[in-house]
Backbone as CSV, one residue per row, in Angstrom:
resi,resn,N_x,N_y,N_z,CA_x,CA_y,CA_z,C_x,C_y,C_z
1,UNK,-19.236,-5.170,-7.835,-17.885,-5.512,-8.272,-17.349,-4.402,-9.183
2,UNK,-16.461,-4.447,-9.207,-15.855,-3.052,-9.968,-14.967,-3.442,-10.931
3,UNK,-16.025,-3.194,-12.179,-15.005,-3.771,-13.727,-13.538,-3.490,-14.069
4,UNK,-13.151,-2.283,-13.358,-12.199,-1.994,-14.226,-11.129,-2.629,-13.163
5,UNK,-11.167,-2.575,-12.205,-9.945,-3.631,-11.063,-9.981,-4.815,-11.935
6,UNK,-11.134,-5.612,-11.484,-11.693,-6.815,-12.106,-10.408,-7.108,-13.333
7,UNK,-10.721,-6.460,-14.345,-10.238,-6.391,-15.735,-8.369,-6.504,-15.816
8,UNK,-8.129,-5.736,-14.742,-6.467,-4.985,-14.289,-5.997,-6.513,-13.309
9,UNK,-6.881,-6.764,-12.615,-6.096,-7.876,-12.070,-6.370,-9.366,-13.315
10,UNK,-7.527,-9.992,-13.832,-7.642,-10.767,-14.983,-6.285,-10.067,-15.907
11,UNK,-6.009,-9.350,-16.266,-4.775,-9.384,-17.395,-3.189,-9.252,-16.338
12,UNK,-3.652,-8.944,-15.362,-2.177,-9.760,-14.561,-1.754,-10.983,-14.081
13,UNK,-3.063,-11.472,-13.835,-2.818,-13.098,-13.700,-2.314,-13.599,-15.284
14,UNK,-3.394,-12.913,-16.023,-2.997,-13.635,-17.398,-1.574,-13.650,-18.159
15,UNK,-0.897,-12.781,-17.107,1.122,-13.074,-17.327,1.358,-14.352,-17.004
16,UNK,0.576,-14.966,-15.826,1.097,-16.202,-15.376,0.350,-17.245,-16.301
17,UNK,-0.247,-16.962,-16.940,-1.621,-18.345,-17.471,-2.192,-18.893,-16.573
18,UNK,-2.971,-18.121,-16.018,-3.980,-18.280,-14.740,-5.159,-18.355,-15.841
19,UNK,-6.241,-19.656,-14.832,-7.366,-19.832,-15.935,-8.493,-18.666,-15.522
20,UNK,-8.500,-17.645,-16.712,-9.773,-16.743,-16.080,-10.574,-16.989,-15.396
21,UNK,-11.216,-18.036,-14.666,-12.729,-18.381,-13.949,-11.536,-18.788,-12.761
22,UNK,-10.415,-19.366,-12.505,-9.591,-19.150,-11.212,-9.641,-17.985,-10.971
23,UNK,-8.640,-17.060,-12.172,-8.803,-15.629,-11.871,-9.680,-14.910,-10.839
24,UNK,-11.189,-15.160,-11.926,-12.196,-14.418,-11.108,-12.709,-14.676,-10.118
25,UNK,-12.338,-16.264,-9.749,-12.945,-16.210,-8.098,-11.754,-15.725,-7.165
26,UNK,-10.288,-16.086,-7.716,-9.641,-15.250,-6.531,-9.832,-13.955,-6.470
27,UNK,-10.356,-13.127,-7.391,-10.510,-11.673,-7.351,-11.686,-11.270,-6.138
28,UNK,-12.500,-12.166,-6.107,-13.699,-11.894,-5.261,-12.930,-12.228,-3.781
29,UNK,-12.358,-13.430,-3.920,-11.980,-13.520,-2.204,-11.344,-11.673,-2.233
30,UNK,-10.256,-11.593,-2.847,-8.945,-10.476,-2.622,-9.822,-9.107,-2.693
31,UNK,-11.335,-9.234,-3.442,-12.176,-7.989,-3.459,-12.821,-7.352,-2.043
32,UNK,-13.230,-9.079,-1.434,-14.192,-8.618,-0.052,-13.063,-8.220,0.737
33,UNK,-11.940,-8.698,1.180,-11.101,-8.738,1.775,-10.701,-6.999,1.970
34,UNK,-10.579,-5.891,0.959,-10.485,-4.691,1.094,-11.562,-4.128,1.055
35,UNK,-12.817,-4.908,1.250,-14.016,-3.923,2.011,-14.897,-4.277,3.142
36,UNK,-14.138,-4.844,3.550,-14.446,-5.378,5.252,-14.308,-3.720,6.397
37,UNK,-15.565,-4.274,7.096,-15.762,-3.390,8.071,-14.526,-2.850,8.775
38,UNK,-14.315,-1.615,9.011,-13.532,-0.319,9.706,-12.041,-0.170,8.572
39,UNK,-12.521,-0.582,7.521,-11.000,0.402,6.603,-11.907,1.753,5.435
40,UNK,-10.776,2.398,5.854,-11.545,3.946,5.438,-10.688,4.179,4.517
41,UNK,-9.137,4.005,4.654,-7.716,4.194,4.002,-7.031,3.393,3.047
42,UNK,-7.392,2.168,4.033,-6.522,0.647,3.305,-7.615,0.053,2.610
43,UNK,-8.329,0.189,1.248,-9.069,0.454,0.828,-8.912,0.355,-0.959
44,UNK,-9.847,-0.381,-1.797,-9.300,-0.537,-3.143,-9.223,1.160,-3.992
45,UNK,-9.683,1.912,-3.247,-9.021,3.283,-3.971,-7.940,3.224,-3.453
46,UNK,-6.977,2.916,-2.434,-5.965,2.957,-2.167,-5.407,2.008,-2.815
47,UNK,-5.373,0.832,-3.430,-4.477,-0.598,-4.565,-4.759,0.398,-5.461
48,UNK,-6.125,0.996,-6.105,-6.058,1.690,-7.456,-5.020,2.284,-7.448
49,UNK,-4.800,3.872,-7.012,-4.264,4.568,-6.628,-2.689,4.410,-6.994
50,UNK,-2.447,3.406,-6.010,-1.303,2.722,-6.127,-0.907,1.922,-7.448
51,UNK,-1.440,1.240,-8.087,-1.441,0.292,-9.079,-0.979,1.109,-10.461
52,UNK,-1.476,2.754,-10.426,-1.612,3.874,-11.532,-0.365,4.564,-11.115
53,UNK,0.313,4.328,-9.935,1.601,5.381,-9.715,2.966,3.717,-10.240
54,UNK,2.362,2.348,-9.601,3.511,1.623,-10.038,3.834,1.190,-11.635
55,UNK,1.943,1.905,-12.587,2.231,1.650,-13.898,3.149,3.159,-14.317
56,UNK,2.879,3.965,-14.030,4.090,5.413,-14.081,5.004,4.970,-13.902
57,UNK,5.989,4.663,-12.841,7.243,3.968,-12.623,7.652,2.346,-13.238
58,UNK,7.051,2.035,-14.245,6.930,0.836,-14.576,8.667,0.315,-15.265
59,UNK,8.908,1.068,-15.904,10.702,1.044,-16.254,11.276,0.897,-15.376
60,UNK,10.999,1.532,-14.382,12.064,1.228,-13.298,12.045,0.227,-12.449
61,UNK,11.307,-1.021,-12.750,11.279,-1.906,-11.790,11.849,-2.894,-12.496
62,UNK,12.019,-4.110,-11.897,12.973,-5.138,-12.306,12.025,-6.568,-12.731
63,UNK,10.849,-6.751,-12.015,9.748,-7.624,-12.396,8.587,-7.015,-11.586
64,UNK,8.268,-6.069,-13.064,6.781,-5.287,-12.561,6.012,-6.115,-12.480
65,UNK,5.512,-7.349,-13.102,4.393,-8.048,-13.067,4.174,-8.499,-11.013
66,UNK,5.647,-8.883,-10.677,5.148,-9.193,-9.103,5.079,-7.587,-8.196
67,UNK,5.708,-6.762,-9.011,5.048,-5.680,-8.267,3.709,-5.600,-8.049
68,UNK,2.956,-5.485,-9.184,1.722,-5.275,-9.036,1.044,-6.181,-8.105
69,UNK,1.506,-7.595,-8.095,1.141,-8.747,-7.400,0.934,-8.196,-5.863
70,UNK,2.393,-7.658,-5.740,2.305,-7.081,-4.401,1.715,-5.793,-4.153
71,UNK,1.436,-4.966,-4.779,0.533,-3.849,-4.695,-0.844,-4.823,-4.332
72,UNK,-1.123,-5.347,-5.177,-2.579,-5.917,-4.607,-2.585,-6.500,-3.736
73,UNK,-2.131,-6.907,-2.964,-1.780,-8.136,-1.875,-1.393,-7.521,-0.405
74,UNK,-0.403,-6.204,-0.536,-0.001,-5.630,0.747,-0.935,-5.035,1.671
75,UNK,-1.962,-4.863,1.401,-2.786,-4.619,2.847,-3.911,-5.699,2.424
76,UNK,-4.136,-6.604,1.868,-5.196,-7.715,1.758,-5.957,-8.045,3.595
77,UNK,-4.924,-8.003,4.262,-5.068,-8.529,5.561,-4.904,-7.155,6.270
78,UNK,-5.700,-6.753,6.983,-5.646,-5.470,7.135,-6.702,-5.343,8.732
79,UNK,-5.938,-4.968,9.612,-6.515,-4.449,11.229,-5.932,-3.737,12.436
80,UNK,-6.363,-2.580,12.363,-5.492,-1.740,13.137,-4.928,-1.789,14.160
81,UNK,-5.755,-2.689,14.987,-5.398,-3.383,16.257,-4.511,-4.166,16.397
82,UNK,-3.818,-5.031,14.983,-2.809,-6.076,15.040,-1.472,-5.499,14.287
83,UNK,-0.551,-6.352,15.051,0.690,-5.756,14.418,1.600,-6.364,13.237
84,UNK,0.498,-7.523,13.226,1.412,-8.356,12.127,0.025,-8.564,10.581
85,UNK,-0.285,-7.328,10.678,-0.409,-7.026,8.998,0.336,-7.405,8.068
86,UNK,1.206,-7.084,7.529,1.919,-7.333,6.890,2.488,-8.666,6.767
87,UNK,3.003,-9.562,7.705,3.362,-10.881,8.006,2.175,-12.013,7.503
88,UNK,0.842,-11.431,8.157,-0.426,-11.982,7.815,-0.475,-11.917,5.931
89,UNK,-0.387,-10.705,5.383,-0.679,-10.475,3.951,0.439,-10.971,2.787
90,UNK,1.191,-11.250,3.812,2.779,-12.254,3.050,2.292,-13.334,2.779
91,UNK,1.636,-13.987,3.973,1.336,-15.266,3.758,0.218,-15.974,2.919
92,UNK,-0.635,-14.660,2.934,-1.440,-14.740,2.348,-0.968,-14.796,0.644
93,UNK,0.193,-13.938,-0.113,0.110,-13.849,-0.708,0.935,-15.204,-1.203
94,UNK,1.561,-15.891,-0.310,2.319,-17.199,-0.340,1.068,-18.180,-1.098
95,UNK,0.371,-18.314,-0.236,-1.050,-19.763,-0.279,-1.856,-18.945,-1.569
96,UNK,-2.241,-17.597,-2.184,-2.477,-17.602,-3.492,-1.342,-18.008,-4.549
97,UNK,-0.528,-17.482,-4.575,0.581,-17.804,-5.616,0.756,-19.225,-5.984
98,UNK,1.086,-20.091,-4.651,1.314,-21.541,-4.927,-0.264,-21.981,-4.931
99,UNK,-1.469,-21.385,-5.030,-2.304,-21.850,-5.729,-2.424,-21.862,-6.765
100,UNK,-2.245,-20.685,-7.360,-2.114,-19.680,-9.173,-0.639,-20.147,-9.915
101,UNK,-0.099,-21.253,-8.765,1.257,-21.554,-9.661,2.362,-20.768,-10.038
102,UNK,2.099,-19.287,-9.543,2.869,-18.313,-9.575,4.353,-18.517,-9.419
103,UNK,5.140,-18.507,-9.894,6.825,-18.318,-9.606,7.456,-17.154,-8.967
104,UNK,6.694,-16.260,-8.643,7.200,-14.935,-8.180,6.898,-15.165,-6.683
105,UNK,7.136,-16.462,-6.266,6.382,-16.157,-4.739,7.021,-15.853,-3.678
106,UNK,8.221,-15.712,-3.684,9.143,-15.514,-2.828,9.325,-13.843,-2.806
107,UNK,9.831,-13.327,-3.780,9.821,-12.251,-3.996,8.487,-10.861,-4.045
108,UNK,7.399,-11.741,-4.475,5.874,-10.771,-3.854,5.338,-10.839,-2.217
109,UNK,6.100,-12.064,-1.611,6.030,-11.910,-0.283,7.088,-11.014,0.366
110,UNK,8.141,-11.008,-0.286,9.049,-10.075,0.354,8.816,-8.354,0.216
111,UNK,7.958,-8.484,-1.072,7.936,-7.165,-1.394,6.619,-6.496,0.132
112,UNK,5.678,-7.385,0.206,4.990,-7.054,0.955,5.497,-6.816,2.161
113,UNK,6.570,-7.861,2.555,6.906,-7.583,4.656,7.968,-6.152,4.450
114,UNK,8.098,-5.666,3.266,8.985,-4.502,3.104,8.011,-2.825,3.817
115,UNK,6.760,-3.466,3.298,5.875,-2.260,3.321,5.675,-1.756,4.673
116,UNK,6.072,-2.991,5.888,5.852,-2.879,7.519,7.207,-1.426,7.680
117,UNK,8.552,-1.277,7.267,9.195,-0.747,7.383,9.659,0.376,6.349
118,UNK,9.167,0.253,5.214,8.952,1.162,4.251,10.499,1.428,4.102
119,UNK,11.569,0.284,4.599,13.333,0.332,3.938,13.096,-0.860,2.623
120,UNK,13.596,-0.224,1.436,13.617,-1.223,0.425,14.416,-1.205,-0.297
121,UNK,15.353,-1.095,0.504,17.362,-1.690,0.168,17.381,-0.701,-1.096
122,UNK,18.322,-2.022,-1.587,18.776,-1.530,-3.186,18.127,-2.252,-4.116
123,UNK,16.960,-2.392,-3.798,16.390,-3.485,-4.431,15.208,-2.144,-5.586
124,UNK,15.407,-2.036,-6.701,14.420,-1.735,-7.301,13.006,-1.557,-7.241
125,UNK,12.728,-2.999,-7.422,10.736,-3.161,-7.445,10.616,-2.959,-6.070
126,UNK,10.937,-3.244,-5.094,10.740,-2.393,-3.838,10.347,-1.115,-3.506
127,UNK,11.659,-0.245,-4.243,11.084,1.180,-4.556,10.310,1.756,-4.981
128,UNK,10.028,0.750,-5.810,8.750,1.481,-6.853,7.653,1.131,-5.890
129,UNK,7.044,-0.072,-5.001,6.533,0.037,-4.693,6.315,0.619,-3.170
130,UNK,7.314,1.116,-2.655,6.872,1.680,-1.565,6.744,3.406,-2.132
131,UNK,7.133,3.696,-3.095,7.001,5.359,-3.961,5.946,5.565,-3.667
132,UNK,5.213,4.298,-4.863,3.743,4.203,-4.772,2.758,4.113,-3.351
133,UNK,2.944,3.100,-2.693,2.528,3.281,-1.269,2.798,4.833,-0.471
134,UNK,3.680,5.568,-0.598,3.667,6.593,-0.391,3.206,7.941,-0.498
135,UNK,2.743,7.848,-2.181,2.569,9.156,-2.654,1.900,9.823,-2.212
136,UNK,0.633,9.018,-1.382,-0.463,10.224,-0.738,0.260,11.312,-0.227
137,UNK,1.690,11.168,0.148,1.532,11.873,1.338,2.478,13.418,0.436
138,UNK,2.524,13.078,-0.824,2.397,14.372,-1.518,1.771,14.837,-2.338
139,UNK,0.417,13.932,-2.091,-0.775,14.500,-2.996,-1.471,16.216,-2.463
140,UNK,-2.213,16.697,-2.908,-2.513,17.695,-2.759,-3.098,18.413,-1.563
141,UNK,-3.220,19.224,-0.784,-3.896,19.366,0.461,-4.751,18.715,0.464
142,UNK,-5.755,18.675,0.472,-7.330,18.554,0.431,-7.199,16.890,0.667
143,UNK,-6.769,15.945,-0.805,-6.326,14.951,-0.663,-5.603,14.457,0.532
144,UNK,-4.896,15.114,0.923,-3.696,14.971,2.406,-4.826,14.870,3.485
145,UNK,-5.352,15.367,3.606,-6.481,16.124,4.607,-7.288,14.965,5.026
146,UNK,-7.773,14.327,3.752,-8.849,13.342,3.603,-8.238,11.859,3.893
147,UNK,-6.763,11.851,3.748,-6.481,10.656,3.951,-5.766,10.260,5.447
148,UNK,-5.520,11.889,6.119,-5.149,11.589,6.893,-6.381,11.265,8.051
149,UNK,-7.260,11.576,7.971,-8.712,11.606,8.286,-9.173,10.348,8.391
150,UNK,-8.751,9.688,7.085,-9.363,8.086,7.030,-8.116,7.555,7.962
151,UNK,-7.466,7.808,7.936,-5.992,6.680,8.983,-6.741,7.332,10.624
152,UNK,-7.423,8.234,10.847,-7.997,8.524,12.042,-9.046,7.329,12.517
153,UNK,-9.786,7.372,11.171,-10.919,6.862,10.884,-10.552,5.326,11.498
154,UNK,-9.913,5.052,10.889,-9.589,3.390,11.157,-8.700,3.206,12.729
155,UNK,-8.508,4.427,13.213,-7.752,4.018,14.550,-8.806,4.938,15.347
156,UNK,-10.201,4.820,15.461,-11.093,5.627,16.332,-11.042,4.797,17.509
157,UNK,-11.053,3.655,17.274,-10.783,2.765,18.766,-9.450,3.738,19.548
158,UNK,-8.575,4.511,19.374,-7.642,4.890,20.518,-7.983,6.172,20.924
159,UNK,-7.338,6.484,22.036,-7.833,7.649,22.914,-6.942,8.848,21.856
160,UNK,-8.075,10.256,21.827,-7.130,11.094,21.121,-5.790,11.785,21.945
161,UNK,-5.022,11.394,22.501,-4.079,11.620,22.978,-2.933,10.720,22.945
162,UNK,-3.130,9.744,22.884,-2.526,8.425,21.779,-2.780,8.448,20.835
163,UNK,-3.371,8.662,20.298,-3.115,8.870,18.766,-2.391,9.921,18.426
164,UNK,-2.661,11.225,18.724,-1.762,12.258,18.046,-0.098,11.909,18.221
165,UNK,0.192,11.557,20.090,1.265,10.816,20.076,2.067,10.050,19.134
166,UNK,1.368,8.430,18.825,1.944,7.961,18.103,1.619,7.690,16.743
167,UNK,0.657,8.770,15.765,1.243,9.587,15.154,2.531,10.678,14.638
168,UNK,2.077,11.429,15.588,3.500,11.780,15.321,4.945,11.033,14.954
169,UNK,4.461,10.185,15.746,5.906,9.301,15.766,6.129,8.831,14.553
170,UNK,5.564,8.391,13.967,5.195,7.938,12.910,5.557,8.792,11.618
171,UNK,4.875,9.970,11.764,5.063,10.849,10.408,6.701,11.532,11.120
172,UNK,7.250,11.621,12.041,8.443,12.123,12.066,9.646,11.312,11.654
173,UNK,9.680,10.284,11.792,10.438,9.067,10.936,10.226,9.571,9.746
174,UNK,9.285,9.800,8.641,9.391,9.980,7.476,10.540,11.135,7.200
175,UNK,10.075,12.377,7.983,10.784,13.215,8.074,12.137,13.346,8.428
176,UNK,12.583,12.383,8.992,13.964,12.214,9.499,14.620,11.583,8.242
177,UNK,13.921,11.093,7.041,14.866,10.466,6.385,15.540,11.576,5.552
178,UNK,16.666,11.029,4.830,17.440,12.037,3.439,16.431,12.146,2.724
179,UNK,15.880,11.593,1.757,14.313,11.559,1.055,13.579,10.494,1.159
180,UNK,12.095,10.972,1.427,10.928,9.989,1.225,10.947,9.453,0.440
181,UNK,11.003,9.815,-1.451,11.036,8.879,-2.568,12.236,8.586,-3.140
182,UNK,12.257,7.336,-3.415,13.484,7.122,-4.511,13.345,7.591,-6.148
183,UNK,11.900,7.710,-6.518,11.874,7.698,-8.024,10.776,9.255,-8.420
184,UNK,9.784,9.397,-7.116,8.871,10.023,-7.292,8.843,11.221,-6.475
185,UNK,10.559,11.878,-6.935,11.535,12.822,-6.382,10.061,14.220,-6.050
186,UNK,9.363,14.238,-7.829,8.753,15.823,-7.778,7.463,15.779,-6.750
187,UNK,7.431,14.809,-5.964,6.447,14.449,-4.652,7.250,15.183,-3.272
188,UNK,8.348,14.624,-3.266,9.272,15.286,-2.705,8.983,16.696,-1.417
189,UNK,9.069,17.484,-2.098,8.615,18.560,-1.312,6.852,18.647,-0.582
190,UNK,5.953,18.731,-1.893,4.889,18.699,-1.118,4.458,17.742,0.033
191,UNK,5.149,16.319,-0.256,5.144,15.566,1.165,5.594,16.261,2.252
192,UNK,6.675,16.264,1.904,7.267,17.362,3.054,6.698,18.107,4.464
193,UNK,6.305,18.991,2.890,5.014,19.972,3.756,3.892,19.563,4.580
194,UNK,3.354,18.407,3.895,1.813,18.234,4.184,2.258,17.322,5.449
195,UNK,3.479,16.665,5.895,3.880,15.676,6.865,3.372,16.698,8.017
196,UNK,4.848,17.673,7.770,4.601,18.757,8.847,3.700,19.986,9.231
197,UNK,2.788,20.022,8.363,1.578,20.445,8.776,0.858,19.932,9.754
198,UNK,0.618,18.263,8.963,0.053,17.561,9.706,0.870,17.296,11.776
199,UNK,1.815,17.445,11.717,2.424,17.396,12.899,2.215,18.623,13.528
200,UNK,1.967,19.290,13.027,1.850,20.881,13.719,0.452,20.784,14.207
201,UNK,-0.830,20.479,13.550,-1.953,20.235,13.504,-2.155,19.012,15.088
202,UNK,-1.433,18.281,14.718,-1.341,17.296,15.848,-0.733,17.593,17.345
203,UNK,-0.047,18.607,17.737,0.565,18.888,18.350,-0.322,19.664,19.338
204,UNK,-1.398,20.301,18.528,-2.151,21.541,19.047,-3.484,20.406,20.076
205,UNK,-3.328,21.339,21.094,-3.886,20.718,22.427,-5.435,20.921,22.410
């Protein structure tokens, strides 16, 4: 078990007055749940990760506490083969909340079915958390390298010729937008780059 998650999610429930020993057994379901066989990516270094870019942007959200809710919660349900991830991890985060008594439940489920399309209006805590969901992709080469590796990793079931395909497809949408981040502008460019590397890389026969 890993203390310091452990610790980060116990003082976020404890916004709601969640009884620590609830706490800690929902932590264990929501723990195994991101280390189930074939995730390489979607992965609790990936909630960490994330959790440390939505406490950076923390001003700018409108009710950080269900951000985080939804940082932990958006890939809970997680399989490459299915398309309703996200729909699945909504609901999921529905049947914890109205267990934990949570009031944010409407809004940490929404934040999650946002993450399937990565559009998050004009809505603030949205932004912040899809920034965060994003940033890998202007983290540093090496980092870039490794994560794009693990998203391989977890789609080894497809033929490599479908994959680079719809890949591509995938990272060229990013590229088509005006900007990738709303808040986490100085990411900006090196995403950029590392998108279309990666597409160049993919392209090659």
């Amino acid at each position: 078990m890993d203390d310091e998650l452990s610790r980060r999610w116990n003082d976020l429930l404890y916004a709601w007055s969640v009884a620590p020993a609830l706490a800690a057994r929902v932590f264990e379901d929501v723990y195994e749940h991101y280390r189930e066989p074939g995730r390489y990516y979607h992965t609790l270094d990936h909630i960490r990760h994330m959790l440390n870019c939505v406490d950076c942007l923390g001003s700018r959200a409108r009710n950080l506490n269900a951000v985080k809710l939804a940082t932990w919660l958006h890939d809970v349900i997680y399989n490459s083969r299915a398309l309703d991830n996200e729909e699945r991890s909504a609901d999921f985060a529905r049947r914890l909340c109205e267990e934990l008594s949570i009031p944010d439940v409407t809004h940490v489920a929404l934040l999650i079915l946002k993450t399937k399309t990565h559009e998050s209006g004009d809505d603030p805590d949205a932004r912040v958390l899809l920034d965060a969901d994003l940033a890998i992709l202007g983290a540093s080469e090496p980092a870039y390298q490794a994560y794009a590796d693990n998203v391989r990793q977890e789609y080894a079931w497809v033929p490599e010729r479908e994959y680079r395909s719809g890949r591509r497809q995938v990272l060229t949408k990013f590229l088509a937008r005006p900007t990738i981040f709303h808040f986490l502008t100085h990411l900006e460019e090196p995403a950029r780059h590392n998108v279309t590397a990666e597409i160049a890389r993919l392209a090659v026969a």
